[in-house]
PLY file of the C-alpha trace (Angstrom):
ply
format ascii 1.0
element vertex 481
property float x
property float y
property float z
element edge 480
property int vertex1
property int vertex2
end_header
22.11 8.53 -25.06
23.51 6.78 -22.21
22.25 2.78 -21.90
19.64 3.21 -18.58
17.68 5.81 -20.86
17.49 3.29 -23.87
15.33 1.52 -21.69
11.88 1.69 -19.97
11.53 0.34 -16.66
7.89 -1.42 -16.12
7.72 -2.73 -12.26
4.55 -4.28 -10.66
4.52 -4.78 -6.95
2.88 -7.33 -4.84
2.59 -6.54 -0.85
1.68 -9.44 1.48
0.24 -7.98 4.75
-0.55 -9.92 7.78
-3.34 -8.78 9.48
-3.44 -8.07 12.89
-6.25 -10.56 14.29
-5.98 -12.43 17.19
-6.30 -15.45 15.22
-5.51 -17.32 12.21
-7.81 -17.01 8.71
-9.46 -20.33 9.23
-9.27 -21.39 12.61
-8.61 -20.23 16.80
-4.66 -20.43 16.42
-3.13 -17.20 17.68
-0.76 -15.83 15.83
1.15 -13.74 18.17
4.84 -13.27 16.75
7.77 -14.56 19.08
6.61 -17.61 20.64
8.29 -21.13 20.52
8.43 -23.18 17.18
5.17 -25.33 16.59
3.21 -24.15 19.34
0.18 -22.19 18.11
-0.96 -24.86 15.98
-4.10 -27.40 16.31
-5.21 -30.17 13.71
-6.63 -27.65 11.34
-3.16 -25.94 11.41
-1.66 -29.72 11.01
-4.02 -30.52 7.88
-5.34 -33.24 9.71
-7.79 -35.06 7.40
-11.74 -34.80 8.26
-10.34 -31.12 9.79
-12.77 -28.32 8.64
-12.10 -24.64 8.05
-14.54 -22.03 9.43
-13.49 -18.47 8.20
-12.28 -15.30 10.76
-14.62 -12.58 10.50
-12.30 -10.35 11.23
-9.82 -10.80 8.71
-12.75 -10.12 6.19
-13.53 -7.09 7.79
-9.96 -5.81 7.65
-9.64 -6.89 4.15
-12.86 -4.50 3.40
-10.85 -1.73 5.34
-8.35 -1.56 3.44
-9.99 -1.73 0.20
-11.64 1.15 1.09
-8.76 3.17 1.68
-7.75 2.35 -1.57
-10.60 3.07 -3.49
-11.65 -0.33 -4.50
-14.02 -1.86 -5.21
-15.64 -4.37 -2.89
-16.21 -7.33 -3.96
-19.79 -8.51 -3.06
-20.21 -12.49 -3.71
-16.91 -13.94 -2.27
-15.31 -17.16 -2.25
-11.77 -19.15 -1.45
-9.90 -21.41 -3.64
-7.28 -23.83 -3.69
-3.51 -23.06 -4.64
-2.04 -26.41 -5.93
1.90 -25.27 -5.09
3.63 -27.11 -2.66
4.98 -25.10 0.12
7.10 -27.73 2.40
6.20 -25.29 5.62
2.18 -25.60 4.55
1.24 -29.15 5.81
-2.21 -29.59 3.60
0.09 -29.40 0.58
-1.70 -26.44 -0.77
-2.50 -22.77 -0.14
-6.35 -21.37 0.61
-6.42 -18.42 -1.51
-8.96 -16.41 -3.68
-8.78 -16.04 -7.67
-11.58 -15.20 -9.80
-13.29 -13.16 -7.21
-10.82 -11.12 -5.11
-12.36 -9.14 -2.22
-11.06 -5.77 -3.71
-10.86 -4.93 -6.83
-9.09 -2.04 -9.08
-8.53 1.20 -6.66
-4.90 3.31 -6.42
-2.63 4.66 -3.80
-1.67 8.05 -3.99
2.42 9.09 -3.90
4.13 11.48 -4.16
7.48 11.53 -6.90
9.22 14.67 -8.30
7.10 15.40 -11.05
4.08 15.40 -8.72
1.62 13.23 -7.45
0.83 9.81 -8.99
-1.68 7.13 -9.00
-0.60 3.76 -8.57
-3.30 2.05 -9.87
-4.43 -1.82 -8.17
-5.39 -4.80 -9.55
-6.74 -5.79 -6.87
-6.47 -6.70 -2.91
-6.87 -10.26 -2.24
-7.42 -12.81 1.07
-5.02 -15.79 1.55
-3.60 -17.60 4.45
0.38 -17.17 4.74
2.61 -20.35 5.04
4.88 -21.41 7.30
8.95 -20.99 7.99
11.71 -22.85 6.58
14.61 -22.16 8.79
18.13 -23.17 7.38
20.86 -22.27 9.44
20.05 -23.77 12.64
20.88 -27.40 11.64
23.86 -28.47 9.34
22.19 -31.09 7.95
17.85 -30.47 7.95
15.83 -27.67 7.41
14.04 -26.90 10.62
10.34 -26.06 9.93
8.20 -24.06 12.43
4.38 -23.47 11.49
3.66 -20.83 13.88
3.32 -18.96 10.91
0.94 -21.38 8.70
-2.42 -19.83 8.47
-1.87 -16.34 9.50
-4.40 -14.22 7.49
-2.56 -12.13 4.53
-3.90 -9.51 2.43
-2.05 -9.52 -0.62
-2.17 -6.07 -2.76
-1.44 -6.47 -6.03
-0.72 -3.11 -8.28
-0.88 -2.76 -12.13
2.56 -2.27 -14.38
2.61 0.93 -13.50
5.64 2.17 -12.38
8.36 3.12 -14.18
11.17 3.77 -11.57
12.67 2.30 -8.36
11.73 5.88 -6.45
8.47 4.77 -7.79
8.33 1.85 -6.06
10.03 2.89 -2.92
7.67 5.73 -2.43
4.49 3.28 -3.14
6.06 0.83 -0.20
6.53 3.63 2.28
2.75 5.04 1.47
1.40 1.70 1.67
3.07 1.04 4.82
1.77 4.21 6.57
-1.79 3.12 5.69
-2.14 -0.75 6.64
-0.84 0.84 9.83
-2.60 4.14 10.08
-5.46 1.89 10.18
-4.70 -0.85 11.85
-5.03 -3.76 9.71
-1.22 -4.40 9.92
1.64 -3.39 12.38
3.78 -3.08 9.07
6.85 -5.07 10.73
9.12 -5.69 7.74
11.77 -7.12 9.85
9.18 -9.52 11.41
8.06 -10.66 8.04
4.19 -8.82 8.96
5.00 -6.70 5.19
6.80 -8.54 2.67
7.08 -7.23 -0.60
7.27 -8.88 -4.17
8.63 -6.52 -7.18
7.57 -7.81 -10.72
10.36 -6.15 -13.60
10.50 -6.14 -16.42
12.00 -3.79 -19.32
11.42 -2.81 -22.84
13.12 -0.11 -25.55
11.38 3.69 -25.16
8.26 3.68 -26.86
7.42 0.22 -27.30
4.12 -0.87 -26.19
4.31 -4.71 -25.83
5.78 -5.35 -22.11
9.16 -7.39 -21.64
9.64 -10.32 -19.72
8.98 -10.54 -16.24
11.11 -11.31 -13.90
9.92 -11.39 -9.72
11.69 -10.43 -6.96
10.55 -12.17 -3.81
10.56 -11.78 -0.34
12.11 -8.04 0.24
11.88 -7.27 4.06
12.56 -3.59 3.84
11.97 -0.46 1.90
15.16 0.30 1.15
15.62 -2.83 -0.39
12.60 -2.96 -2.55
14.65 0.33 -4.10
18.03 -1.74 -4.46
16.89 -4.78 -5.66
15.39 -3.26 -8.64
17.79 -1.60 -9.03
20.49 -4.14 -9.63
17.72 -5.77 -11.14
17.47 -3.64 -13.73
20.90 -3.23 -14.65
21.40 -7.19 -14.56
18.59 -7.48 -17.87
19.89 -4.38 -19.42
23.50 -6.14 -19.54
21.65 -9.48 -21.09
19.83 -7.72 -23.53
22.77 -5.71 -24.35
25.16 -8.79 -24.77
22.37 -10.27 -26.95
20.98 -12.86 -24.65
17.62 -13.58 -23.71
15.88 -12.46 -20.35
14.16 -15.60 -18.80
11.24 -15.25 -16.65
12.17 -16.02 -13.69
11.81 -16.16 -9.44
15.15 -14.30 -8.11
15.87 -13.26 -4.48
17.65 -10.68 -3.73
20.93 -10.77 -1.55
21.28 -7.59 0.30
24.96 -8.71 1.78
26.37 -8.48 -1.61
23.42 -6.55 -3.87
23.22 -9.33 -6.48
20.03 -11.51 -7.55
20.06 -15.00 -7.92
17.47 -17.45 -9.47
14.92 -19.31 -7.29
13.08 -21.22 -10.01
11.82 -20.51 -13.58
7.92 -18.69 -12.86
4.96 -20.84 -12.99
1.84 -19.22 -14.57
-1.29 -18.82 -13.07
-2.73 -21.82 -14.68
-0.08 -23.97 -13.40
-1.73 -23.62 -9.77
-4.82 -25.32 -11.10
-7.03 -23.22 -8.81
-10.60 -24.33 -8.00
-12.70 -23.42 -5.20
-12.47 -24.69 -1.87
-15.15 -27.46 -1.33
-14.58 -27.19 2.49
-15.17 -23.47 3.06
-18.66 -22.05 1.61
-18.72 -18.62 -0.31
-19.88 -15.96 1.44
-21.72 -12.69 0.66
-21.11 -9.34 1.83
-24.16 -6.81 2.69
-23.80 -3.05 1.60
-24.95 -2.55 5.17
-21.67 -4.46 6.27
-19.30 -2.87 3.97
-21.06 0.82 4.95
-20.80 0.08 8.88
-16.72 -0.88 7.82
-16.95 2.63 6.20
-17.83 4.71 8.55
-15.44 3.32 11.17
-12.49 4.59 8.92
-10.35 6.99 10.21
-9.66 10.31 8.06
-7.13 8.96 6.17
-3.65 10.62 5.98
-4.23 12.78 2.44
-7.20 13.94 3.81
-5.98 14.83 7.36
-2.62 16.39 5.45
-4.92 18.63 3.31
-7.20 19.84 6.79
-3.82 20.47 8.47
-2.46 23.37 5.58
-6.28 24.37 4.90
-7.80 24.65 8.19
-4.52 25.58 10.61
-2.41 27.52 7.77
0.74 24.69 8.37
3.07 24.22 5.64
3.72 21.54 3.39
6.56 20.33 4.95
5.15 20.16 8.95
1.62 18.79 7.82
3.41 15.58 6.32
5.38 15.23 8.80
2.30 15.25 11.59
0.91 13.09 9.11
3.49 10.37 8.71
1.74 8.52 11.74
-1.46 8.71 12.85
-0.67 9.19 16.44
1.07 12.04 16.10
-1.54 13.45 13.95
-3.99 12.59 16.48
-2.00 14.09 18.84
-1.89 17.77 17.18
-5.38 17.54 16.78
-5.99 17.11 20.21
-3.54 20.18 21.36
-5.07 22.36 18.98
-8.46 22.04 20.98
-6.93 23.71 23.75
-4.76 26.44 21.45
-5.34 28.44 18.74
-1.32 28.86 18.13
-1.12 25.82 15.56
2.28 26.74 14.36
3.72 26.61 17.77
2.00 23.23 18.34
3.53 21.92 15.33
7.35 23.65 16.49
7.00 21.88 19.41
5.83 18.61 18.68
8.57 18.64 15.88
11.27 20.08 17.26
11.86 19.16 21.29
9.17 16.74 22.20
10.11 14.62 18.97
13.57 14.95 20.46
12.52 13.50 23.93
10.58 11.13 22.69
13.12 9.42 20.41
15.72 10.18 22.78
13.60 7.71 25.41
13.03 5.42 21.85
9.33 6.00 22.21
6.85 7.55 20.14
3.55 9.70 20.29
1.60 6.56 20.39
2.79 6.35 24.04
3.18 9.73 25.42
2.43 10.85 28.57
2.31 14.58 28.27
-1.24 15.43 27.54
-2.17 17.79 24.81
-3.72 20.44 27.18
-0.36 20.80 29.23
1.51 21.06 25.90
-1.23 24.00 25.33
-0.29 25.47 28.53
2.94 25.47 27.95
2.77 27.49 24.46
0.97 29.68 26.63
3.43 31.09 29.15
5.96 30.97 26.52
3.47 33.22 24.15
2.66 35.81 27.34
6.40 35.84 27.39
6.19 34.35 31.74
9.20 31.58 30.35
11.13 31.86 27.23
11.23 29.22 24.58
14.92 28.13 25.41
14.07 27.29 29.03
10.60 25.60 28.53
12.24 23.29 25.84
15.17 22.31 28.19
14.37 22.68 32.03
10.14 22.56 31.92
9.35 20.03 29.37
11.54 17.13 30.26
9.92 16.96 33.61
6.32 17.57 32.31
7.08 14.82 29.94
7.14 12.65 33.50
4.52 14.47 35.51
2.36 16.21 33.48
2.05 19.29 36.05
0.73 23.03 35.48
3.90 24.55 34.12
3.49 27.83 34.84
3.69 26.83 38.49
6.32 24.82 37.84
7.84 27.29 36.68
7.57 29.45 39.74
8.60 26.42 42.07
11.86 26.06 39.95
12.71 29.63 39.60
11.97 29.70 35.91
9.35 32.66 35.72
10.75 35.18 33.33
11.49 38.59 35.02
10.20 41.86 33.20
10.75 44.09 35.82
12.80 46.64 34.91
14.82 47.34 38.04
16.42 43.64 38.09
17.17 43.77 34.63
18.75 47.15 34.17
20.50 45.69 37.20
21.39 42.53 35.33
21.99 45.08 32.33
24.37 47.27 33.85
26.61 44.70 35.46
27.54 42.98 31.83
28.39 46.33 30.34
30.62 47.01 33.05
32.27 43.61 32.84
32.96 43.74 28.72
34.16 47.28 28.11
36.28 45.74 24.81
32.96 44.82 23.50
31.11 48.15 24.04
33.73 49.99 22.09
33.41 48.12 19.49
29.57 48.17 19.49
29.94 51.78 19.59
32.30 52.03 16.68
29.48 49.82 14.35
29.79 46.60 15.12
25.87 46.35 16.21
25.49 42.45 15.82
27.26 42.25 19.31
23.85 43.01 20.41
23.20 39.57 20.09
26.58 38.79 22.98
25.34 41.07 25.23
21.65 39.79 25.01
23.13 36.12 25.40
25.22 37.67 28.32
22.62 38.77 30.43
20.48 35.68 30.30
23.31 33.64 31.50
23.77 36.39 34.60
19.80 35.63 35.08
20.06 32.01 34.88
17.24 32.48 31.78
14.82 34.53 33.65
15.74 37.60 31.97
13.24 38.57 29.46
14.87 39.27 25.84
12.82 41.80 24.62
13.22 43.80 27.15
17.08 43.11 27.77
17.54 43.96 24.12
15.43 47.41 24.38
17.52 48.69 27.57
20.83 47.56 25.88
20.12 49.67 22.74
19.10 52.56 25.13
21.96 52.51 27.07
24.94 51.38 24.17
23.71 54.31 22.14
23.78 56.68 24.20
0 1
1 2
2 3
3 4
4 5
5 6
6 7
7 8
8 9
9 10
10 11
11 12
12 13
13 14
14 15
15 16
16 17
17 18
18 19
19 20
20 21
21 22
22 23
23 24
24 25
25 26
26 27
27 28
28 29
29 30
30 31
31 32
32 33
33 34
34 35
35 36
36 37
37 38
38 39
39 40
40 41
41 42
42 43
43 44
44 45
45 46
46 47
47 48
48 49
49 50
50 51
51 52
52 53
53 54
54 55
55 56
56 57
57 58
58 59
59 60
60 61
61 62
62 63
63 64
64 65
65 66
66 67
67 68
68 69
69 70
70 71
71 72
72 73
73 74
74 75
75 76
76 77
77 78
78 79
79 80
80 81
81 82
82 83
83 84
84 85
85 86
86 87
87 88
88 89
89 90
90 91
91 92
92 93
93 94
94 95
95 96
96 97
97 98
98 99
99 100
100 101
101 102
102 103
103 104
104 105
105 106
106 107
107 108
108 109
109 110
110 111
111 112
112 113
113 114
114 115
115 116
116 117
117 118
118 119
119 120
120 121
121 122
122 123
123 124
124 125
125 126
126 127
127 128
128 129
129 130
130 131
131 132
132 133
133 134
134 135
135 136
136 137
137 138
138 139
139 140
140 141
141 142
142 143
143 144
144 145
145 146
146 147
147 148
148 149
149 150
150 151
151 152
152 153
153 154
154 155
155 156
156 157
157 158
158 159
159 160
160 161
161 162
162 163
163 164
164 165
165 166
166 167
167 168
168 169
169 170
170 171
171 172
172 173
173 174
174 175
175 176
176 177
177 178
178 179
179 180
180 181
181 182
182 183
183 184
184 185
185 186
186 187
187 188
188 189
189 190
190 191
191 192
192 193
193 194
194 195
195 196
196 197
197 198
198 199
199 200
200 201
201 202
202 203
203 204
204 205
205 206
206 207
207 208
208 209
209 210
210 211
211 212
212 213
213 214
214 215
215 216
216 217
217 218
218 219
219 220
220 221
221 222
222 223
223 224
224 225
225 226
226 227
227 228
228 229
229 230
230 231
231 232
232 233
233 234
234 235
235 236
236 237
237 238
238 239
239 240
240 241
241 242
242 243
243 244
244 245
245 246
246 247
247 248
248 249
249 250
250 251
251 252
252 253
253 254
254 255
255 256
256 257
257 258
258 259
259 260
260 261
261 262
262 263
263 264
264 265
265 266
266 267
267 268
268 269
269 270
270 271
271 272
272 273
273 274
274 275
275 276
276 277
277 278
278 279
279 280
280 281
281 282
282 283
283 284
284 285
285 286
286 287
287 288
288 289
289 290
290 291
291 292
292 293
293 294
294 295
295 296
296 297
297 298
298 299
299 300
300 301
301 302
302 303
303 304
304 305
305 306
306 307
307 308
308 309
309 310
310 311
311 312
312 313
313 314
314 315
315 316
316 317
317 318
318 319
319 320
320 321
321 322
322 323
323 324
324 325
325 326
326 327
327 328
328 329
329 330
330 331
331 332
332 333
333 334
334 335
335 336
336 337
337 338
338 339
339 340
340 341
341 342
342 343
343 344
344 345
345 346
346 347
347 348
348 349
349 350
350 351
351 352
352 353
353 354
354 355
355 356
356 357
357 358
358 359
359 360
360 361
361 362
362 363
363 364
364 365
365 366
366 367
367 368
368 369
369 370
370 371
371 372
372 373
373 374
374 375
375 376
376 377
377 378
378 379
379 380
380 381
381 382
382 383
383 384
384 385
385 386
386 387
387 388
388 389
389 390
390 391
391 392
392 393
393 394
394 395
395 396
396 397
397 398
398 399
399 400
400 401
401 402
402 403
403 404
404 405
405 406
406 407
407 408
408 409
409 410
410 411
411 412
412 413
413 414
414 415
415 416
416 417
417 418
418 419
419 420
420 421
421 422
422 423
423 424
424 425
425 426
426 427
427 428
428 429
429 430
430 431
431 432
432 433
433 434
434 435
435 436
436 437
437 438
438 439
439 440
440 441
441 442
442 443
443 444
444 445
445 446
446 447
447 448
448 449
449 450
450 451
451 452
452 453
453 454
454 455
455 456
456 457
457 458
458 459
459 460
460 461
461 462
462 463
463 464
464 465
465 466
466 467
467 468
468 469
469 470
470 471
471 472
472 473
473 474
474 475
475 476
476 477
477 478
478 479
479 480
């Protein structure tokens, strides 16, 4: 038994998302990313004393959102507490969080590993305000502090030790992230710092029951490193254990320039926080009518919408998820497929050239300006065989990407109009036979995958117009005879 498989891997991940409200949690600061240091701030920002807190809507709302789409359970009788930490970029000198009564509680996230799909179950989903940034490298000799940042409104999701791998993780991250964004609580910027991730480890021999000491990851600002930094993680407390030292529970970081951890501090427990509840904010109680009216504005979520896709248009696995890995482009498809019945060839299309424009001009289906009935009209003349595939993709589409004209006269004005009549194209046919005589001996002695040359051949003489079908029927006729 090699060492890794001695071992059970038991990782817990915490997700801070910033939601995307105009303002901050408790007061009219925007929170618009990008803009000078210390300029969306106000007393209340400042922790001015006599200041008072009033709570964003909002941010509630989008807190009950996403609860939903995790299956939680929403949290009726609400309140906010105090944090006692010190943050040096949070001027009040503490954090406005929640505790005993998080908004959501329990729920899971579906994902998909090799063995299947999982449930990663929640703890819970919880409301906090984020702090502010310590910047380091711009002075030699001070940390520059910019509280922009102080205030924004956070979700923070909080799962159970349940995973037992970093794929585990990784896929939870990426599923996660699709959702805050597929509906729009979060624009799930990692580089921006709008989804930071936490990753709790911890490891223990196969088949004990009793976890091992934790150790947390903070502050991973990509997927990909949520993966690595377990990793190594992992592999650094296997080697202590294995030397016969003792795993301390600890607050690392992760250095993705090197792929080492380092220690931040030794881990406070939640009772060294001292929470209480906030005397300056008043709880607040949430309606069923409220939570039912945040219901009902959901979107079909993407497991649901991936399901409809291979169920009720006959897709495959493979080009559902993929129309599903953002909702515009799932919106998108459903919008062409009220105008065709050809669902496959929407989904080609979509995945195949248009995805290629589109990232070619570094856009995305959230900003496209082909409509979904000229995409249908386009499948069209290409299924009554008027252009072929090949020129639609390259010499129609790029321009209806622009202009969103009728392509089937814009096919006509550029010449593009497949010809079926048989007089040009036993013309066409004719003249290619006469030019490769080599070739048509060979056909003629077996070698019928030349058909193929010939075929390829003629369209070029026809500048694409030729129609294949055809082309292919006459060359059989008149090779084999």
């Amino acid at each position: 038994m090699e060492i890794q498989d001695k071992y059970e891997v038991v990782i817990g991940l915490e997700v801070h998302a910033q939601l995307l409200t105009q303002s901050k949690l408790f007061c009219g600061d925007s929170i618009a990313f990008g803009a000078a240091p210390n300029t969306h701030v106000s007393p209340i920002t400042l922790g001015h004393p006599g200041t008072l807190p009033k709570t964003n809507k909002k941010a509630v709302e989008y807190a009950i959102k996403m609860g939903i789409a995790c299956n939680c359970e929403i949290e009726h009788r609400n309140y906010f507490a105090r944090k006692n930490y010190f943050y040096p970029d949070l001027p009040k000198g503490y954090q406005t969080s929640q505790h005993t009564t998080p908004i959501c509680k329990g729920g899971y996230v579906t994902i998909k590993t090799g063995s299947g799909e999982k449930k990663v179950e929640l703890n819970r989903i919880h409301m906090e305000e984020d702090a502010g940034k310590s910047i380091h490298d711009i002075d030699e000799n001070y940390t520059c502090i910019d509280l922009n940042r102080a205030g924004t409104p956070l979700i923070e999701i909080v799962t159970e030790p349940c995973m037992h791998s970093s794929e585990e993780a990784y896929q939870y991250v990426t599923e996660l992230r699709r959702l805050v964004q597929w509906i729009g609580v979060c624009d799930g910027n990692m580089e921006e710092g709008s989804l930071r991730c936490d990753a709790n480890v911890s490891i223990r021999l196969r088949g004990e029951k009793e976890l091992g000491t934790k150790v947390e990851v903070k502050n991973l600002n990509s997927i990909r490193n949520v993966k690595k930094a377990i990793d190594v993680e992992v592999k650094r407390m296997i080697g202590i254990v294995e030397n016969g030292g003792t795993i301390l529970q600890q607050t690392r970081s992760f250095d993705a320039t090197n792929d080492t951890t380092f220690s931040l501090r030794d881990k406070e427990d939640a009772n060294d926080y001292r929470y209480f509840a906030c005397p300056d904010l008043a709880p607040f109680h949430l309606t069923e009518d409220f939570i039912g009216s945040i219901a009902a504005a959901l979107p079909a979520l993407p497991n649901v919408l991936t399901k409809k896709f291979k169920e009720a248009f006959g897709l495959s696995e493979y080009d559902a998820s993929q129309l599903c890995d953002e909702k515009a482009t799932a919106d998108y498809f459903l919008a062409a497929s009220a105008h065709s019945t050809n669902y496959k060839a929407i989904a080609n299309w979509m995945l195949g050239p248009l995805k290629q424009l589109l990232n070619d001009a570094n856009t995305s289906f959230s900003n496209i300006v082909l409509l979904p009935e000229t995409l249908a009209s386009l499948i069209k003349i290409v299924d009554d065989g008027k252009v072929n595939f090949s020129v639609a993709s390259s010499k129609l589409l790029p321009v209806l990407m622009q202009s969103n004209r009728e392509p089937l006269e814009l096919a006509k004005e550029l010449n593009l109009v497949q010809v079926s009549d048989t007089n040009d194209l036993e013309t066409w046919v004719n003249e290619i036979i006469e030019q490769m005589p080599d070739k048509v001996a060979e056909y003629k002695k077996g070698k019928k995958g030349l058909i193929g040359l010939f075929v390829g051949e003629v369209k070029k003489l026809s500048k694409g117009k030729a129609d294949p079908k055809i082309v292919t029927d006459l060359l059989q006729q008149k090779l084999n005879s």
